[in-house]
Every structure is written in structure tokens, then in C-alpha cells.
C-alpha positions as CSV (number, residue, x, y, z in Angstrom):
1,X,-13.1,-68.5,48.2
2,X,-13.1,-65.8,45.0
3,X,-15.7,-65.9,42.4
4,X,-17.4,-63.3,40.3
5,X,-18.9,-62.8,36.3
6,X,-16.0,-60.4,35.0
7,X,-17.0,-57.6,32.3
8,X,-14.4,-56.5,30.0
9,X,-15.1,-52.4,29.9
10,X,-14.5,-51.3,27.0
11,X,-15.0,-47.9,25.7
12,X,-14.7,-46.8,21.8
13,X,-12.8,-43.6,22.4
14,X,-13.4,-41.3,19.0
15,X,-13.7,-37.8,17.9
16,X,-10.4,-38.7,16.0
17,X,-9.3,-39.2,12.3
18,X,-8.5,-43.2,11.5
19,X,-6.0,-43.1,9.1
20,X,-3.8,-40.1,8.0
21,X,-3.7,-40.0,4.3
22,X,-0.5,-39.1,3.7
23,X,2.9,-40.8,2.3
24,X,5.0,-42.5,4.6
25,X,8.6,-41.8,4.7
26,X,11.5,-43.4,6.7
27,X,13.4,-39.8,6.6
28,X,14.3,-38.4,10.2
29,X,11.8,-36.4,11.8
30,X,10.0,-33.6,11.3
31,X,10.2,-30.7,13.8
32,X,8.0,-31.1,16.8
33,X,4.4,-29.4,17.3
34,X,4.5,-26.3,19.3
35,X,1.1,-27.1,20.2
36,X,1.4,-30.0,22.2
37,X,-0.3,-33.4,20.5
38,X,-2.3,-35.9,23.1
39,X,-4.4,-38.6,22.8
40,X,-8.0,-37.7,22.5
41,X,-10.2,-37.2,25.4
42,X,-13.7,-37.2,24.4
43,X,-15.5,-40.0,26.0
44,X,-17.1,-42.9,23.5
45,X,-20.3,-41.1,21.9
46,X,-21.3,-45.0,21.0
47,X,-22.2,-48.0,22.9
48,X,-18.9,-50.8,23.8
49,X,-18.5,-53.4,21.5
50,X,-18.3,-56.5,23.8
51,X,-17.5,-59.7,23.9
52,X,-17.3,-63.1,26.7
53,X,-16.3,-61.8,29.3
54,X,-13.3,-64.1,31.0
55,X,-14.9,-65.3,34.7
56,X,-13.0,-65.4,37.9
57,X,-13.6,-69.0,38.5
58,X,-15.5,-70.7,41.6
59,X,-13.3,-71.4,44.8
60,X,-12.1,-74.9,43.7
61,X,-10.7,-73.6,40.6
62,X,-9.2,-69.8,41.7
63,X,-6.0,-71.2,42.7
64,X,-5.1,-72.3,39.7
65,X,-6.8,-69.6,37.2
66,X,-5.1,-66.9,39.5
67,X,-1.6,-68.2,39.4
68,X,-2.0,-69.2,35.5
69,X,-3.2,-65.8,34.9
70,X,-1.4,-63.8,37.1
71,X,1.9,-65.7,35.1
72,X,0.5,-64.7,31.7
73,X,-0.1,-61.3,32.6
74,X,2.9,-60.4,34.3
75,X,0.5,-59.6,37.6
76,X,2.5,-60.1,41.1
77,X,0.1,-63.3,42.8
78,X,-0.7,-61.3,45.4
79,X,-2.0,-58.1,43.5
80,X,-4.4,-60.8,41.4
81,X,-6.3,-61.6,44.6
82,X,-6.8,-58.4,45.8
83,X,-8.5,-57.2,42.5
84,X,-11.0,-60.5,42.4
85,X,-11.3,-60.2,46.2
86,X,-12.8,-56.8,45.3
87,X,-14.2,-57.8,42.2
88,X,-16.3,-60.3,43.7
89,X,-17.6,-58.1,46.5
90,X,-18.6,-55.6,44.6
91,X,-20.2,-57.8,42.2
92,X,-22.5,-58.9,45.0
93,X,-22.9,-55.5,46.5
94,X,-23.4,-53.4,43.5
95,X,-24.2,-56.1,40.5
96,X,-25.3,-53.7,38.2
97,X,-22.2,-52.1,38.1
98,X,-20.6,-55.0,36.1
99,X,-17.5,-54.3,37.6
100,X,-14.2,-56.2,36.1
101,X,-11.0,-57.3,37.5
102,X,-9.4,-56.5,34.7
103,X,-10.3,-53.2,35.0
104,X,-8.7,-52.7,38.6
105,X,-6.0,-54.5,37.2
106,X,-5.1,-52.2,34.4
107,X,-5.1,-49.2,37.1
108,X,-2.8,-50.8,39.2
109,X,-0.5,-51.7,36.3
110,X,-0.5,-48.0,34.7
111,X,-0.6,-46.5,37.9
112,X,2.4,-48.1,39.7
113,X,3.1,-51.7,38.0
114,X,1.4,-53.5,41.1
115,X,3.1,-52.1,43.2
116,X,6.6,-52.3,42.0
117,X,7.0,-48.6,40.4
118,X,9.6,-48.3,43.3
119,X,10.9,-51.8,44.1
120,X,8.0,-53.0,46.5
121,X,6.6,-55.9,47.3
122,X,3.5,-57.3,48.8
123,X,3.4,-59.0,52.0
124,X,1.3,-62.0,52.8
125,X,-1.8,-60.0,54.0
126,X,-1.4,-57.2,51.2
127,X,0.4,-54.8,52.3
128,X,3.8,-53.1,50.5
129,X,6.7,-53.5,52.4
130,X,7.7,-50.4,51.1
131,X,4.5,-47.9,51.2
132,X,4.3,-45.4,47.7
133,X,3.5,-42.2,47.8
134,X,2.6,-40.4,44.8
135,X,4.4,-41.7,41.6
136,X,4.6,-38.4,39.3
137,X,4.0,-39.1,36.0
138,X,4.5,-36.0,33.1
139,X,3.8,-35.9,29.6
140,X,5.7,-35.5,26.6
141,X,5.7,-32.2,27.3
142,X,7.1,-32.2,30.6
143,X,4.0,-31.0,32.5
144,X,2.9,-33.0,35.1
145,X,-0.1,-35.3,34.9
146,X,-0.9,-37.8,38.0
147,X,-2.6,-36.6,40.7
148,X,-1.0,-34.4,43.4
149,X,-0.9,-36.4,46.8
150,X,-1.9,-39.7,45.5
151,X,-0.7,-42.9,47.3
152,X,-0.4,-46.7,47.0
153,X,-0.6,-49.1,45.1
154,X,-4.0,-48.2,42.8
155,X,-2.2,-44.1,43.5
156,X,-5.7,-43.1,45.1
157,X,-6.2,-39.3,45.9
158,X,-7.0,-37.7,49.1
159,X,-10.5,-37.2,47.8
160,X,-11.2,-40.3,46.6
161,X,-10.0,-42.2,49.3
162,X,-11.5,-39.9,51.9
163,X,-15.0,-40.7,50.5
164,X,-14.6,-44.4,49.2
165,X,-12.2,-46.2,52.0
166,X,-12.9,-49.7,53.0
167,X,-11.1,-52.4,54.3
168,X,-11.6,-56.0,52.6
169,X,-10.8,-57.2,56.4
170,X,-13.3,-54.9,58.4
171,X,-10.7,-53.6,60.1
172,X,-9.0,-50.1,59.6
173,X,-9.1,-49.3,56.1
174,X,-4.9,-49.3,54.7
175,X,-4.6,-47.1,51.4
176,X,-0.9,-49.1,50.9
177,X,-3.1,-52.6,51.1
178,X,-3.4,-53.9,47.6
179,X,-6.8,-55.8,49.0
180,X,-8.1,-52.1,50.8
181,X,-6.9,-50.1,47.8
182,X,-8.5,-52.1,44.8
183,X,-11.7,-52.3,47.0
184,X,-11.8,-48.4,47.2
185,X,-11.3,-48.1,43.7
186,X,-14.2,-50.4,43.0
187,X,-16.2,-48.5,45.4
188,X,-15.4,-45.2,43.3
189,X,-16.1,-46.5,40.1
190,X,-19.2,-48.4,40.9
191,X,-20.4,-45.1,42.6
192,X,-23.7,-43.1,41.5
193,X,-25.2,-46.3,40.5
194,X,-22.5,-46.8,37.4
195,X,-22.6,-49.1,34.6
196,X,-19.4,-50.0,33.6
197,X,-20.2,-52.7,30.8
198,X,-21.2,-49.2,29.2
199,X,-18.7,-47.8,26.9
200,X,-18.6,-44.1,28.2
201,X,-19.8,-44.7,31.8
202,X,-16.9,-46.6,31.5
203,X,-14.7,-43.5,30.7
204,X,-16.4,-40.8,32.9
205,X,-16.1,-43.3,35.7
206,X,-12.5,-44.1,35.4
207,X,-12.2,-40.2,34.5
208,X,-12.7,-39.3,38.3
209,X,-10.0,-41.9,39.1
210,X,-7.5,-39.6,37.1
211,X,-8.5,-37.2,34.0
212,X,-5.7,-37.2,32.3
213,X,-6.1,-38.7,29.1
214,X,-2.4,-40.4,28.9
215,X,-3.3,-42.0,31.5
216,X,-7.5,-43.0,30.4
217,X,-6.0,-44.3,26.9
218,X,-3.6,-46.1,28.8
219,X,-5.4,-47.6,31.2
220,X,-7.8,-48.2,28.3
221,X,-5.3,-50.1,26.2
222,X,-4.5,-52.2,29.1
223,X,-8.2,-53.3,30.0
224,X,-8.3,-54.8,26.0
225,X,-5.2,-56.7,26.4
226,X,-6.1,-57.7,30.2
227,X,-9.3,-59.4,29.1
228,X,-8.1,-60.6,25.7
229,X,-5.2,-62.5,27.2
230,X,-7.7,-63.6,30.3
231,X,-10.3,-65.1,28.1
232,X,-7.7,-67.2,26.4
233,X,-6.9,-70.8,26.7
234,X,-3.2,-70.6,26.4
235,X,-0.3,-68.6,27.1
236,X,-0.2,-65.3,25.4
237,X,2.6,-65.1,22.4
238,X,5.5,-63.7,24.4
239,X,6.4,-61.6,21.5
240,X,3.0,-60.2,20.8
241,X,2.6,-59.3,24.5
242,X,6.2,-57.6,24.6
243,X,5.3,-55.7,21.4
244,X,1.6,-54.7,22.3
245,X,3.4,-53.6,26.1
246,X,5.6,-51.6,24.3
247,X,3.2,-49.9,22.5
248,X,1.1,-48.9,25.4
249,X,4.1,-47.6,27.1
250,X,4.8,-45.0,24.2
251,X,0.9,-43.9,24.5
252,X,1.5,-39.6,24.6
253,X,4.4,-39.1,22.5
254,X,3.3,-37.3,18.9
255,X,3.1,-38.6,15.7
256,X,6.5,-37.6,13.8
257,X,6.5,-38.2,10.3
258,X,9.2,-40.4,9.8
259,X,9.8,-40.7,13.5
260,X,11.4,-44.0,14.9
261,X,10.9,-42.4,18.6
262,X,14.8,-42.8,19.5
263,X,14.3,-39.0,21.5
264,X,15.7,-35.7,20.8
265,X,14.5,-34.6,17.4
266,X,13.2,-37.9,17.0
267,X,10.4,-38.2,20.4
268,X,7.7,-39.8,19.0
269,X,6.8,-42.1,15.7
270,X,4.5,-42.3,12.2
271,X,2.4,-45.7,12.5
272,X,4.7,-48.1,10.8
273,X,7.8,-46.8,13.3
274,X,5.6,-47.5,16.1
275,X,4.9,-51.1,15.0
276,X,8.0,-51.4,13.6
277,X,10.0,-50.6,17.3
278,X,7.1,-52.3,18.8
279,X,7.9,-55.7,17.5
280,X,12.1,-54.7,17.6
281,X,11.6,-54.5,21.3
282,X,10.2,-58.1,21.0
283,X,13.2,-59.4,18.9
284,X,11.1,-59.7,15.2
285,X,12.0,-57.4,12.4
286,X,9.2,-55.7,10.5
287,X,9.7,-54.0,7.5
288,X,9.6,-49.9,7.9
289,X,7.0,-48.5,6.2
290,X,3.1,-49.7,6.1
291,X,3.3,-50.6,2.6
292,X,6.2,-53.1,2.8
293,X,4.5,-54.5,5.8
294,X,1.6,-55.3,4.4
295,X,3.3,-57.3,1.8
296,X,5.5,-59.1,3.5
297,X,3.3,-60.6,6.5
298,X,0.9,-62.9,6.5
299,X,-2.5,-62.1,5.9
300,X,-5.4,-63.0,8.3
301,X,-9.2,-62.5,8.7
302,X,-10.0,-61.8,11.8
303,X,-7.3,-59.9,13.9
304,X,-6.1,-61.2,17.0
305,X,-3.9,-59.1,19.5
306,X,-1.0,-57.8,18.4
307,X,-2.1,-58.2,14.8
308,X,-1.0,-55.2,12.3
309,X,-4.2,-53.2,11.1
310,X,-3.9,-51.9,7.5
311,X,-5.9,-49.3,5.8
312,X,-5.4,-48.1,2.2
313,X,-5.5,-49.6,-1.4
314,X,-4.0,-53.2,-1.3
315,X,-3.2,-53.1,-5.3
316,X,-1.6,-49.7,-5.4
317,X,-0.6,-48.7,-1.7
318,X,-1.2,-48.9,1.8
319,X,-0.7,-45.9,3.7
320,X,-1.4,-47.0,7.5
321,X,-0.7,-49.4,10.5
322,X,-1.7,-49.8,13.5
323,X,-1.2,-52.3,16.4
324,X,-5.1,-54.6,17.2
325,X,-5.2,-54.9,21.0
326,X,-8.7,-56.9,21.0
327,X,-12.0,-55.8,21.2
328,X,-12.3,-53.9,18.6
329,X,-9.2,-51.7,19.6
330,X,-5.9,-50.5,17.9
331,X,-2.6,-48.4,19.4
332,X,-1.5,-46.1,16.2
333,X,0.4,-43.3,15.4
334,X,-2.8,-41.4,13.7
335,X,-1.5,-37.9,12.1
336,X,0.2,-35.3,12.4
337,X,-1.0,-33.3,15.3
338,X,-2.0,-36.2,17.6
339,X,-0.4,-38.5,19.7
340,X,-0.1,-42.4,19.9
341,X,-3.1,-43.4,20.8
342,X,-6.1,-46.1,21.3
343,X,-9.8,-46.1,19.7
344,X,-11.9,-48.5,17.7
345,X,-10.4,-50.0,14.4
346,X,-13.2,-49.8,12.2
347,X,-15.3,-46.1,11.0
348,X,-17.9,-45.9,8.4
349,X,-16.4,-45.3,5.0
350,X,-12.6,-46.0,6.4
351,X,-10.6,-48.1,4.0
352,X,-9.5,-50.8,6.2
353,X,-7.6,-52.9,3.8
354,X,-7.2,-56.7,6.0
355,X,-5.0,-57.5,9.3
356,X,-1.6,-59.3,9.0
357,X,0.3,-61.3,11.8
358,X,3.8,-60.7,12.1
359,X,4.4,-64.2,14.5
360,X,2.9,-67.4,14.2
């Protein structure tokens, strides 16, 4: 029925500072940037850090990994299929690409939830019962960021879908079929004879998808947690996945010195507000600033998602947080002047100071 080998894609996005080296305090915020603050977009200047990739199993056991999966995740059924429908097409057409599902899957989650951005569905054979047109998204600032005269469910430009279009069915190719539309997008990415297990093929590929780089660190974020959560052998911590969902949701706004993000003079966070309202959207109280945190979690050694990431001086004072979202990834609030973002959680000559784990 389905099966394919599933790469995780991940790309180390740098070309910005770890840790801001600075006192926390839990004062309201300071007055917004005029120049506005985003999440970096240079692409990865080193090679992914990977790990086992999760598999789309063979045809006797799809049923049950796609509906466990597609539970876990949060993925509508019939989206799930369409992205290993394509995965495993493309995987035989195009091995080298080492194209993932979870990968197609985060586009169609940032993009327009699977589907549901405006209440849709999808029918038995793929299709939306309500077809989407382009789902504008803008940035913090207000200026608009998705791509003019996308549609469906993976929101696919004229372009791109003018040069890519297949049908999974062989029949007319249907940009508002989730099984049409994630094949397209496969076809795009894999295009030009792309690698995607590498870290800034990766980037560049998913780059011609959409450019903007709210929406590259988010889907970014959302490939880590995808094949995290798909490589385990349980359920997902409801808690960590609400916190760690809430946090890729506030991927744009700026860092704010004392900022809780609660809007106004108050849009965006410092690192310990973001992991403090991450985990207050999941129901568990965190203490407010990185220091405090640190000392009143427990302490682990190898971080799992939605671990808290330290950095500082554990006997005198921590001065950073951020959010682990697997492989080698973090969300943080990094400094003044930036936005919420994603890259790798470990520099040469950083002061990473441990992980703690605020559920167990």
C-alpha cells in the first residue's frame, strides 16, 4: 500500500548570536524596534546533524502507524496519506532526494493546518470540501508575507504549480487535492537533482516553496518536532507538545526585554517569557526568569523535546532559556534586535550550562 525510508531534514540555521548576555528582568517591556527584528535567514553554512529517521511502515503495518501517528500529531487521517502517498513515490522516482513526510507535513501544517485554516475538510478521495485560496499571512510588522495567489492545501503558487503539477491518480492534476498537492510539492523540492537529507539544500529548496523566513523557521521548527514525535514509541507528552506548538506559533514576534508577549506594548517576549507562556498555555507554571528556572526544574542529560535549554554560570547565574525541539534544535527569544526564533543549540565556546524538564 504506502511504504518509504523517511529522512528527517534538518537544517542548522545560524549567522545568529546564542545567548544574549544580558540580565533578565520581569519589568514590562521595552519600547519596540523601529527596525523591524525577524528570524534569521541565512541558510545552514554546516552539514545537518541527523538522526534515525522514523519509516513509513510496509503496507500491512500503514494502517495502524498512520492513524497512531496522525493522532499524535494532530494530522487530519486523510492529510497523513497524501504526504506518504507522495513520499513514497517520490522516494522511488527520485531516491536521492531523501525526501520526508515529515517534511510535507510541516508545510501543510504552517501553510494552512491541513487544510483546516478555513474550516475544511477532506473528502474520501482528497479533495477539500471547501477549496482555499490564498491564506495571507503578515508579520509582526504588518507586511504581508505568503505568497500572492497561492491555493490549497500545501498554498502552492501559480509558478510552482504551473511547472511541478501531478496528479497521484493519473488523472487531471487538482491543486485543492491533498494527494495532487503534497505530490507537487515533492516534485518542487526534489527538483534539480536536490538532496534534502542536506542541511542547506534543505533550506534553499524549501526557500522556493516560500522565502519568507517566518515562515522557513517555522516550517523548520515543525519538521524537528514532526520527526521527533514520529520516531517515538509512545504518545507525545500532551503538555510538552502544547507548549513546544505554542512556541512555534509565536516564531516572528521580537525579543522584548521583559516581554510576556500579551500585545500592545508588550508584542513579543525575553526567553524565559517565552518558555514561561509556552508551558502556561499547557496548564504548568514555570518560574519567570531563566535563573529561577533553572533551579527549580529537574535537571537532565540529554534533552528531549520540550526540554528547557540553559546557558550561563550554574553557581552564580543563568542568564538564558530556550525551548529543545529535537535534533539538535531550540525556539528562543535570542536578543534584543531579533525575533523568536529556531537554530542549533550548541556553538563553539557557548556556555551551555545543562537541560531541565519541566514535566515528567
Amino acid at each position: 500500500m504506502v511504504a518509504a525510508v523517511v529522512v528527517v531534514a534538518a537544517a542548522l540555521v545560524t549567522g545568529v548570536l546564542l545567548a544574549p548576555k544580558q540580565q533578565e528582568t520581569t519589568n514590562a517591556a521595552a519600547t519596540v524596534t523601529s527596525a523591524p527584528p525577524k528570524p534569521s535567514s541565512s541558510a545552514p553554512r554546516t552539514s545537518p546533524q541527523t538522526s534515525a529517521p522514523p519509516k513509513v511502515p510496509e503496507a500491512s503495518e500503514f494502517d495502524a502507524w498512520a492513524s497512531k501517528t496522525s493522532q499524535w500529531l494532530d494530522v487530519p487521517l486523510r492529510a497523513m496519506v497524501g504526504y506518504a502517498k507522495a513520499t513514497t513515490k517520490l522516494g522511488k522516482d527520485v531516491p536521492g532526494c531523501h525526501l520526508s513526510w515529515v517534511t510535507l507535513a510541516a508545510v501543510g501544517k504552517v501553510t494552512t493546518d491541513h487544510g483546516r485554516a478555513r474550516g475544511g475538510q477532506f473528502g474520501t478521495t482528497g479533495v477539500l470540501d471547501k477549496p482555499l485560496g490564498t491564506i495571507e499571512v503578515r508579520d509582526f510588522y504588518n507586511k504581508v508575507v505568503s505568497t500572492a495567489n497561492a491555493a490549497g492545501p500545501m498554498q502552492l503558487s501559480p509558478a510552482i504549480w504551473g511547472k511541478y503539477q501531478a496528479s497521484a491518480s493519473g488523472g487531471k492534476p487538482d491543486v485543492q487535492n491533498i494527494d495532487d498537492a503534497a505530490l507537487t510539492t515533492g516534485r518542487a523540492l526534489c527538483a534539480d537533482g536536490h538532496d534534502l537529507s542536506q542541511g542547506q539544500v534543505w533550506w534553499n529548496s524549501v526557500s522556493t516553496l516560500q522565502p519568507a523566513p517566518l515562515f522557513l523557521h517555522r516550517t523548520l521548527a515543525t519538521v524537528n518536532v514532526y520527526g521527533t514525535v514520529g520516531q517515538g514509541s509512545a504518545a507525545p507528552n500532551a503538555a510538552v507538545l502544547s507548549a513546544v506548538n505554542f512556541a512555534i506559533d509565536k516564531i516572528g514576534l521580537p525579543y522584548i526585554w521583559g516581554g510576556n508577549g500579551t500585545g500592545g506594548n508588550d508584542p513579543g517576549f525575553d526567553c524565559s517569557g517565552l518558555t514561561t507562556a509556552a508551558y502556561a498555555s499547557a496548564g504548568v507554571k514555570l518560574m519567570r526568569t531563566a535563573d529561577t528556572q533553572f533551579r527549580s526544574v529537574p535537571h537532565v542529560t540529554d534533552p528531549q523535546l520540550g526540554d528547557l535549554i540553559f546557558y550561563g554560570e550554574p553557581s552564580t547565574k543563568i542568564h538564558h532559556v530556550g525551548l529543545y525541539i529535537g535534533n539538535q534544535q531550540m525556539i528562543d527569544a535570542p536578543q534584543t534586535g531579533q525575533a523568536v526564533q529556531v537554530h542549533s543549540y550548541r556553538r563553539d565556546g557557548d556556555d551551555y550550562a545543562g537541560a531541565g524538564r519541566p514535566t515528567q
